[in-house]
N, C-alpha and C positions, 0 to 999 in steps of 0.2 A: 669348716674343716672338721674334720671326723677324728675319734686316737685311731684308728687303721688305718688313718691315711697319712699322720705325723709321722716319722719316724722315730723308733724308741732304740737305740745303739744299744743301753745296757742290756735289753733283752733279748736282743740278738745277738751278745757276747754269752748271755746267758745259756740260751740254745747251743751256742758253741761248743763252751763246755759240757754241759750235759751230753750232748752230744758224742764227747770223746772218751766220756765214764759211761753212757749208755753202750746197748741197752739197758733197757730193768723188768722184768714180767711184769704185766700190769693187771690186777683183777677189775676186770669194766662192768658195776653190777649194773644189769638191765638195758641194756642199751638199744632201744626198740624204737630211736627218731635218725632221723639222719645228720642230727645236727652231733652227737656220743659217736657215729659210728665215723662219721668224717673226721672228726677231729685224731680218734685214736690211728684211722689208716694214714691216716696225713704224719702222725708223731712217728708212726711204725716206719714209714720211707722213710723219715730221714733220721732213722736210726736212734731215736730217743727212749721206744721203749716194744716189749713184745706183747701186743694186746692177746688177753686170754677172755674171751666175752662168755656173759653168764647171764643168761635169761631163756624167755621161750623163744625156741628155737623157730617157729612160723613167723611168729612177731617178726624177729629180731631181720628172717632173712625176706620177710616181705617189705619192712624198714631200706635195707639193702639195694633189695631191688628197686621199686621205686624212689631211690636216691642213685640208681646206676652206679653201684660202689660192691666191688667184688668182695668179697669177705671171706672166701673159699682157700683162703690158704690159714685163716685164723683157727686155731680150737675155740669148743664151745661147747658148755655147761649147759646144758637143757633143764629148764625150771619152768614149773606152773605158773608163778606171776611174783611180783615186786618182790613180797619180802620171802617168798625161796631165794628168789634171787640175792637180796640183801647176802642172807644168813649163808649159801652156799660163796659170793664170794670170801668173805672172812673166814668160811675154811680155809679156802684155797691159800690168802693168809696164813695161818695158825697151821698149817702143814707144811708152809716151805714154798708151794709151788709159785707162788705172786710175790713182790716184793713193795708194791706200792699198790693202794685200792683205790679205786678211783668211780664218781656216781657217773651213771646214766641218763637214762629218763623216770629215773623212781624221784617219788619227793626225800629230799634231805633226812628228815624224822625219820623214815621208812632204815634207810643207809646208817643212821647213827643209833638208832634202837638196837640193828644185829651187834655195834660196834662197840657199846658199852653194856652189852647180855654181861651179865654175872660172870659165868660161867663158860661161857661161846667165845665171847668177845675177844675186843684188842686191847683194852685197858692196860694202863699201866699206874704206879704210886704216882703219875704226874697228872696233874688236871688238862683235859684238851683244851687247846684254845686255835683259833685261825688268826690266819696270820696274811693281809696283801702286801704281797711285793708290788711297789709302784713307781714305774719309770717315767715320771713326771717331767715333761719339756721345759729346756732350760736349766734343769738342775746339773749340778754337777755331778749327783751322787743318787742310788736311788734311796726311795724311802720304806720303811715297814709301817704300816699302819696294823693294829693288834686291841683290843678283839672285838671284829666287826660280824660275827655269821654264828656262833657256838654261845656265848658267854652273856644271858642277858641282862642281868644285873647281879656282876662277879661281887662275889665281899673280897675282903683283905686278902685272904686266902687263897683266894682261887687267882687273885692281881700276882702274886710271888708267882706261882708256875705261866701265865701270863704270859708275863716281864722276860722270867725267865729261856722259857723257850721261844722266843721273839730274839732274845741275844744268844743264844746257842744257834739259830738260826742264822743270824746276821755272821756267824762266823764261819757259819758254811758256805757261807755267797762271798765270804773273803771279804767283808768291810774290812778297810785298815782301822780305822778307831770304830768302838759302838757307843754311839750317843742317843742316850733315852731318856724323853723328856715323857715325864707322867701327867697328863695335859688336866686343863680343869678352868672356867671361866676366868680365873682371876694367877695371878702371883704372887698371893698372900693367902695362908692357912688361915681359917674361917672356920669357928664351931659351927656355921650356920649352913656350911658346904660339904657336905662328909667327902666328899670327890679331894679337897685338898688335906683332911687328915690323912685319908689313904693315902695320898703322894707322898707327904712329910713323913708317914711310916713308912713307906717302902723307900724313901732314901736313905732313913736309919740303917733298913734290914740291909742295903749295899753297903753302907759305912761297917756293919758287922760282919758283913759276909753270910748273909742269908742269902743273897744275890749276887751273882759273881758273873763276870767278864765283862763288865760295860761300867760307863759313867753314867750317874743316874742324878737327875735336875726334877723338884718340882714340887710345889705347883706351876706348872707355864700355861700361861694362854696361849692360845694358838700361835699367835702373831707372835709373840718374845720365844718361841719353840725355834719358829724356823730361817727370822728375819735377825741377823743382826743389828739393822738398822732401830730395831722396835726394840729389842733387850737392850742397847744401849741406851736407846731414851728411859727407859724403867731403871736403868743403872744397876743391871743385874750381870751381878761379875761370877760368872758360870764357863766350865770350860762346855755348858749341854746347850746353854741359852743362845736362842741363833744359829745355832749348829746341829740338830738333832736331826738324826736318823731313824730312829724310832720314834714312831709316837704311839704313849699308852692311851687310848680312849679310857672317860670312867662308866662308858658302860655300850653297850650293842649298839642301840639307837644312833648316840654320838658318834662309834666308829662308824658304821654303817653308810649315815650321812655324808660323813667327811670323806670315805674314799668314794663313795659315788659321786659327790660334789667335783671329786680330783678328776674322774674319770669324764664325766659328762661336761665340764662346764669348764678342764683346764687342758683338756686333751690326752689325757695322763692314762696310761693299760697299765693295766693292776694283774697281774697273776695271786690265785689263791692256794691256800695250805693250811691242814689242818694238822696240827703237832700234838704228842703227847700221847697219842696210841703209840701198837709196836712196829708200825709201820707209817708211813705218809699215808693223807688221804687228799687226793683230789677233789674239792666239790664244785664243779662247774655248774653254769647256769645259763638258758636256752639265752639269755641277752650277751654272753661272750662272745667276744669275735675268737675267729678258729686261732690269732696272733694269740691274745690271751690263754686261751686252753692249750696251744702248746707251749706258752711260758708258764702255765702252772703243772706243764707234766715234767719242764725242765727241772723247775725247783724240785719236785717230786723225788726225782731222779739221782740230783745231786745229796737231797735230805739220804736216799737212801744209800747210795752208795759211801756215804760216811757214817752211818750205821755198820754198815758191815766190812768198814776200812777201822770203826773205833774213835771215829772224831766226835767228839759231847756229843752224847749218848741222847738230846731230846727227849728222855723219858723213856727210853727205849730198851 
């Protein structure tokens, strides 16, 4: 059994509501396979967002064609190749007209070099980080896994905006409690693990208020993160241990791993999102099923329209 073939409830309450706060213009840089172009005319029926495509225009409507997918009611940005296209959707961006950016078929690098230009770009004082939504069978609740695509070996630093926009997220999806477990092989600080000084500092910077909206636990292993049954045998008296909704990876590879692991091997669809510019970004990838790429245009959607309703602000 396949995750497209599981049923995943939360993210189809998820699409729901997106759904009822969409649409949102979406800038689609490059989108010249059939796999970019189905997915935005799939999100567009049913009301989730207004694709605006940005590439070469032969490409993009030869793509079309031989995918038999009409694309004749979309606008569209005429560009030379990838990174025109990059750099033209983040105008489109930074002028108002898109509200969330979303890739293609350009590589990632290509989409995130127009995205952190100096001077072009979408930056904001917040570090970007990605962030998977994952509606893991069985659970009660979903989960955020945080940072698995952007951040390859974060320090201290770049873990605070992290964390944090990971839990201003969580409170866009409506968690009732955010529980953040900052994960790390063991549940004991260890000079010889820098992965657990980083936790033990960042449950400081929450006890001061560096970090604000969520409980924050850790070092946790994996298993005393999300198993009650395993925090109890450690005798870890945490309102995070056993309970976490978040989980911080200490670094790309680890998160990486772990939500592929979720996906592949427990049936679990992961929607993606990258936080921290002045807008969402999409980054999809030709292995998503079209369920996932419209729950990562959902979260998209919902990220944006509480941007511009005033709900924590993501860096924005």
């Amino acid at each position: 059994m396949t995750a497209s073939s599981v049923p995943h409830p939360y993210f189809d309450r998820l699409i729901d509501l997106a759904r009822a706060a969409g649409p949102v213009s979406v800038a689609l840089a490059h989108p010249c396979d059939r796999h970019a172009l189905e997915a935005a005319l799939h999100a567009a029926r049913l009301g989730l967002i207004s694709p605006i495509l940005v590439g070469p225009r032969a490409r993009i409507e030869r793509a079309a064609a031989e995918a038999d997918l009409d694309i004749s009611a979309l606008p569209l940005h005429d560009t030379e190749h990838s990174h025109a296209s990059a750099r033209r959707a983040v105008e489109l961006v930074r002028d108002g007209t898109a509200a969330i950016l979303m890739k293609g078929s350009l590589h990632t690098d290509e989409l995130m070099g127009a995205v952190v230009a100096t001077d072009t770009g979408l930056r904001t004082a917040r570090r970007l980080s990605h962030c998977f939504v994952m509606d893991v069978p069985d659970r009660e609740e979903p989960l955020i896994i945080t940072d698995a695509a952007v951040n390859i070996i974060p320090t201290l630093s770049d873990k605070v905006d992290i964390v944090q926009n990971a839990i201003d997220l969580a409170h866009i999806l409506k968690f009732p409690e955010v529980r953040v477990a900052i994960l790390a092989a063991v549940e004991t600080v260890s000079a010889k693990m820098p992965s657990t000084i980083d936790a033990a500092a960042l449950c400081k910077m929450a006890d001061r208020g560096q970090i604000t909206g969520a409980l924050l636990d850790g070092p946790l292993a994996m298993d005393n993160a999300i198993d009650p049954e395993a925090a109890a045998i450690k005798d870890l008296v945490s309102p995070v241990a056993g309970r976490a909704n978040i989980l911080v990876a200490p670094d790309l590879e680890a998160g990486n791993m772990l939500a592929k692991s979720l996906s592949f091997m427990a049936n679990a669809a992961a929607a993606g999102i990258v936080l921290g510019a002045r807008v969402p970004l999409v980054l999809t990838s030709r292995a998503d099923s079209l369920a996932a790429r419209l729950a990562s245009c959902a979260v998209a959607v919902l990220v944006a329209q509480s941007r511009l309703s005033g709900v924590r602000s993501l860096g924005l």
